[in-house]
N, C-alpha and C positions, 0 to 999 in steps of 0.2 A: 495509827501505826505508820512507820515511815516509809519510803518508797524502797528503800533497803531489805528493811522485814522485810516486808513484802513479797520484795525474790525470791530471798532466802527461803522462806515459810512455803512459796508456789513451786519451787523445784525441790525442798523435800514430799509437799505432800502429790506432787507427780510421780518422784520415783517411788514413794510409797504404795501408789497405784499400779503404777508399772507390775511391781512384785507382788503384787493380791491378783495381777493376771487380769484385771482392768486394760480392755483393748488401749492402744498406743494414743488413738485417733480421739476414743473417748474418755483419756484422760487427760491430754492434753485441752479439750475443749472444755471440761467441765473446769481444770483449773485455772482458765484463761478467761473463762467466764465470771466466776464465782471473783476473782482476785481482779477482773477489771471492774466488776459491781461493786468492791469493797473501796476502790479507792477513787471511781469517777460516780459509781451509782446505779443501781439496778437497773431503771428504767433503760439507760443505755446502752447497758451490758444484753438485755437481752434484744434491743433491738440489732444490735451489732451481731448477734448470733443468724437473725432473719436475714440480714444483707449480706454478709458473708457468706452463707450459703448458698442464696439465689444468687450471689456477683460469680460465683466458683465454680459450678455448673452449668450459667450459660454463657461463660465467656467463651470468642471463639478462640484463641490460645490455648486457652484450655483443654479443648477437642483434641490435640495430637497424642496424649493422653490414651483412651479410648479407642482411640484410630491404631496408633501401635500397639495398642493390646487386641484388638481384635484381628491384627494383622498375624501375630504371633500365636495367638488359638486356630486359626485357619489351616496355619501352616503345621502347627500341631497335630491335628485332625488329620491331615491329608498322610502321614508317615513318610515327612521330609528326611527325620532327623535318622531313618533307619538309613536311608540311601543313602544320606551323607556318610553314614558311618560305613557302608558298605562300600562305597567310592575310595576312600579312604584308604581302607585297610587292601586294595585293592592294590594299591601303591608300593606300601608301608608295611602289609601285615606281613611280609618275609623277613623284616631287619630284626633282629633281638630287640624285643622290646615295643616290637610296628604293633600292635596292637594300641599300647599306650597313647604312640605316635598319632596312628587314628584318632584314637578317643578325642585326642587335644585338638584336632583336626578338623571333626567333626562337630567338636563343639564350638569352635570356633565360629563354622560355615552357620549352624543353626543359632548360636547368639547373636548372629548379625541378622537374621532374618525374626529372632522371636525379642530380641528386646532385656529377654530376664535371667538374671543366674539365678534362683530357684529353683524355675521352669527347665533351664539348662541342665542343671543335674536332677530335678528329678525324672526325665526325659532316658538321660545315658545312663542312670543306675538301672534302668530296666531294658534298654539299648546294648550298651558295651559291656555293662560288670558279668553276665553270663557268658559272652563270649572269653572276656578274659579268662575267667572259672574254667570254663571248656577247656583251655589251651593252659592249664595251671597256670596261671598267673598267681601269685600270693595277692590274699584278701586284700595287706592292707595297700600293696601298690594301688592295686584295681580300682579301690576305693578314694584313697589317695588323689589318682588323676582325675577323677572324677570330679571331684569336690574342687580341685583346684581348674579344672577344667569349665566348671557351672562360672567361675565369676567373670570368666570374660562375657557374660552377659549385659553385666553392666558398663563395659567400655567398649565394647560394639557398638556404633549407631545400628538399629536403634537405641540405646539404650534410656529405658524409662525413667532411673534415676538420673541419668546426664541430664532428662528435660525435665524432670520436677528440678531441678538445683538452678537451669537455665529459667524457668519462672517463675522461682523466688528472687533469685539474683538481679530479673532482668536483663539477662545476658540472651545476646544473638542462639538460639538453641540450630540452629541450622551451622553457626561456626562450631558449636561445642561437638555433635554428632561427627562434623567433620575431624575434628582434635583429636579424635577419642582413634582414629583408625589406624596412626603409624604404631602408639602406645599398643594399640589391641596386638598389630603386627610383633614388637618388640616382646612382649608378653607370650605371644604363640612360640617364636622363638624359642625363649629363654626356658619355655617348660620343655617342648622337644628335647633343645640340648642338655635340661635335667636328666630327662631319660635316658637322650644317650651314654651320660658320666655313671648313670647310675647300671647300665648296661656293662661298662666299660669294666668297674670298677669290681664289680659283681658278675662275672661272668655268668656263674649257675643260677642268679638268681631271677632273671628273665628269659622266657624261653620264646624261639623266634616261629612262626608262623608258615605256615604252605605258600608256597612263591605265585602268584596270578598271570596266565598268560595275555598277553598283548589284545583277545579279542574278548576275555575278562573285562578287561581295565577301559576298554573304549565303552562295554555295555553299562560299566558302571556311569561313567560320563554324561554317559546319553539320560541317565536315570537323574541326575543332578543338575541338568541344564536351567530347570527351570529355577530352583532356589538360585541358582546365580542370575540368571537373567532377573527375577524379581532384583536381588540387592543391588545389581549395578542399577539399575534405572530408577529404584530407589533415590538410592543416593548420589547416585549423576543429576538426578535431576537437580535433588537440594543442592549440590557442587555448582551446580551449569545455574544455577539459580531459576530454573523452570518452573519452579513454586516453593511453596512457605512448608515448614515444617506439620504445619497441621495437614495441608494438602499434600505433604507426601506421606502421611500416614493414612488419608484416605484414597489416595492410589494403590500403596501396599495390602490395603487390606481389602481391595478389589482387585487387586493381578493375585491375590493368593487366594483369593476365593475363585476367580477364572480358571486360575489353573489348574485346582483342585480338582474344581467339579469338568473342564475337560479331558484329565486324564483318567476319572473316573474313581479318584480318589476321597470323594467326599457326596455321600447322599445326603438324606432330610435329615438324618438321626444325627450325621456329623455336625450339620451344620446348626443345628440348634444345642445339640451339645457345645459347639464352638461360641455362640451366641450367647449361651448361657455362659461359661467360663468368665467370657472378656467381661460379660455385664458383672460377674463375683468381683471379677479382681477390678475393675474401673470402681466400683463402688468401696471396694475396701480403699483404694487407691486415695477415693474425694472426701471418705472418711477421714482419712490421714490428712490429709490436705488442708482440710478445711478445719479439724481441731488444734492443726499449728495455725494455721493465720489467727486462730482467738489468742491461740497461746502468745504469738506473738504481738498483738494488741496489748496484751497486758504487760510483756516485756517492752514496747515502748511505753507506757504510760510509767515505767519503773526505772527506765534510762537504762535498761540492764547492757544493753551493747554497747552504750557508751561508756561505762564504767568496766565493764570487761577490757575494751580496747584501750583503756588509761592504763589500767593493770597489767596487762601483758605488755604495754610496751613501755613500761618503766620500771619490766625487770631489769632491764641491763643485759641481758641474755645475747642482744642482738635477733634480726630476722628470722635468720635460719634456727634460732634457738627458739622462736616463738614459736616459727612454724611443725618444729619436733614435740612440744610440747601439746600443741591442737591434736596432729596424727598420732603421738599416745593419749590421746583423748577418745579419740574415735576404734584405737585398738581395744579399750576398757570396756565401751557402750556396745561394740560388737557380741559382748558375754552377754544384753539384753537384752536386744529388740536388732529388728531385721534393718536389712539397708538404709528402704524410704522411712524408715522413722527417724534413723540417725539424722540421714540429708535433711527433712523437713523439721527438726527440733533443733539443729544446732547452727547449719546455716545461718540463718537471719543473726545469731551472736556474734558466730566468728568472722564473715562476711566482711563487716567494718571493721575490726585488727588485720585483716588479710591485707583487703584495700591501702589502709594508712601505712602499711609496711610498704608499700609500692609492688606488690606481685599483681602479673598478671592475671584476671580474673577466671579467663578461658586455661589457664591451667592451671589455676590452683581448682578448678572441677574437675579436670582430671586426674589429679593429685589426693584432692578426696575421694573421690570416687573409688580409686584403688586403692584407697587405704580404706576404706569403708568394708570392701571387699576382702582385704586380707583379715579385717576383722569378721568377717565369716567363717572363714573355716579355720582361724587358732583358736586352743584349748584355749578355757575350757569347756567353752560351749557356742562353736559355729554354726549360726544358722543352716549351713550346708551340709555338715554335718548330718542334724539332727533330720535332714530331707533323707539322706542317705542311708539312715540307718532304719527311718519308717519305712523305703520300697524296699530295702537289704534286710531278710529277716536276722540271719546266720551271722551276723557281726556285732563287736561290741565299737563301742566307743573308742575304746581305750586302739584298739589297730587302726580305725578308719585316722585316727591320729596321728599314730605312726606312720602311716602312708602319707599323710600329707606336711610333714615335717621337712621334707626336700623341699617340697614347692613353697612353704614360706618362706624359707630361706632364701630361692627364688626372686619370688616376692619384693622381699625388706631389698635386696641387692637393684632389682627395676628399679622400686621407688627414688634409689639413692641417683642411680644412672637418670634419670626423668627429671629427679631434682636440679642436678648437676647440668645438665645439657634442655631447656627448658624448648629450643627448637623441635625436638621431635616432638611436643605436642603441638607448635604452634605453625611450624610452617606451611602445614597445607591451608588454615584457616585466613593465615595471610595472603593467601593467594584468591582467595573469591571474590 
């Protein structure tokens, strides 16, 4: 069989797997295995399965991984993200529409401290969507912000896919986490001012909130200090260059276990609840992980990146035409499998057509990233979504949709701004 076949035959009988519901991690590995044994030879294919493994789990790179995920269960545990939101809305919840305001707000402050959009929304679906409820908000707004509100989790430092992408790529992850913060900012914006046009435009259709007096708004403050003090020194540190990105994940996830349990927000039950969490998701995490590096073994011994990047760049399309073509690529794969599968299955392909176009590499991750993300919550099946609609009994599909049909639009418009003006991801990275 030629090295051709080969692909060809390895990426249908992956998606094939994918849709029988064959986890991500072990499908990728089984076809990466099986297709590097058929064309170098068993013996090696499965030795390569043992050192892959063992290289992938005790690398220390690899640790920051784990470190920000048990950073972001801590914080979980401890009921950061209710104060956030109640800080928030503390502000915000008197303007038509401060409630929404909030939510974006609040998930902003808590994806910069936990890492996930998942986690993000499934958090504020049980955080904000009842207070919206409470204050009539219509379902599908409430739902809406929410879902579009979960994906700043991934362009927040921390964010865990910016550093799976930064250690396939071999990219600085301490510049990427930095990249990722004007774009988070830009992004936090841009939904606000959604709300507000959609306030504007809609008078009756957002209703405005009880106004917070002055000694309100400081106790809320006072309740929020700590998630902020963890973030700045967080990521001051990785700024100021005071340590590596694995050590400041294991900073974080001991200033948020300190300050849990001294404010008395986390006993034995949380914390081993919390312990248990990060260990689920770190291991589904080195699952994923480690069934693309086979995957990817077998894509080098098939040339498959270097015959992709011939292909794409002898369409004649130009750059910018390539680079549209990858981000409707990632908007398609967003209808089947979660974020980190995307980044860790497609990456190592497109990686070298990025490269050879001349984009910078530190933002074309954040450029996938947030296109990875918009592929979350568009029809017709956003992962975000579908978090939302498991802690949301009382809604269907079809509104949590409708509500977030503003914020793609949103969306698509950042991306084109991010595209066009490539400094907002890059300048603060330039500076360390």
């Amino acid at each position: 069989m030629s090295a051709d076949a080969a692909a060809v035959l390895g990426f249908v009988a992956l998606f094939g797997l994918i849709l029988l519901r064959v986890p991500v991690g072990m499908a990728m590995g089984l076809v990466g295995v099986t297709g590097y044994g058929a064309i170098v030879g068993a013996g090696p294919a499965l030795k390569m399965v043992g050192q892959t493994s063992m290289r992938t789990v005790t690398d220390y790179t690899f640790g920051v991984i784990p470190m920000f995920l048990l950073m972001g269960a801590f914080v979980s545990a401890s009921g950061m993200s209710r104060e956030l939101f109640r800080a928030a809305n503390s502000f915000v919840g008197h303007w038509r529409g401060g409630l929404g305001l909030a939510t974006i707000a609040a998930c902003a402050g808590f994806a910069a401290i936990s890492g996930s959009s998942v986690a993000t929304a499934a958090t504020f679906a049980t955080v904000a969507y009842p207070e919206m409820r409470r204050y009539e908000y219509p379902q599908s707004f409430a739902a809406g912000v929410i879902a579009a509100g979960g994906t700043l989790g991934a362009i927040f430092p921390p964010s865990t896919v910016l550093a799976v992408y930064g250690l396939i790529t071999q990219q600085d992850i301490g510049k990427l986490f930095i990249a990722g913060i004007l774009p988070g900012m830009l992004a936090v914006s841009m939904y606000m001012l959604t709300i507000a046009a959609i306030g504007l435009v809609r008078p009756g259709f957002l209703p405005a909130g009880p106004r917070s007096d002055l000694s309100e708004r400081l106790k809320s403050l006072r309740d929020v200090w700590a998630a902020l003090a963890l973030f700045a020194f967080v990521i001051g540190g990785l700024y100021g260059g005071l340590f590596t990105p694995t050590e400041a994940g294991g900073v974080g996830a001991c200033g948020a276990f300190l300050i849990s349990v001294a404010r008395g927000r986390l006993n034995a039950a949380g914390v081993r609840a919390a312990l248990l969490l990060a260990t689920r998701t770190a291991a589904a995490v080195f699952t994923v992980l480690i069934g693309a590096l086979l995957f990817g073994y077998f894509l080098t011994v098939t040339q498959t990146p270097q015959r992709v990047t011939e292909f794409l760049t002898g369409l004649g399309v130009g750059r910018y035409g390539v680079l549209a073509l990858i981000m409707l690529m990632y908007l398609a794969l967003g209808c089947l499998m979660d974020a980190m599968a995307m980044i860790i299955l497609t990456v190592p392909i497109v990686f070298p057509v990025v490269t050879a176009l001349g984009f910078d590499p530190i933002w074309f991750g954040i450029i996938i990233v947030m296109t990875v993300e918009l592929g979350l919550i568009h029809p017709p099946a956003g992962m975000n979504v579908f978090v939302i609609k498991t802690a949301v009994k009382d809604i269907s599909f079809a509104t949590i949709f409708k509500g977030v049909l503003p914020f793609i639009a949103t969306d698509i418009l950042r991306l084109v701004i991010l595209i066009a003006f490539p400094a907002i991801a890059l300048t603060l990275p330039s500076l360390m």
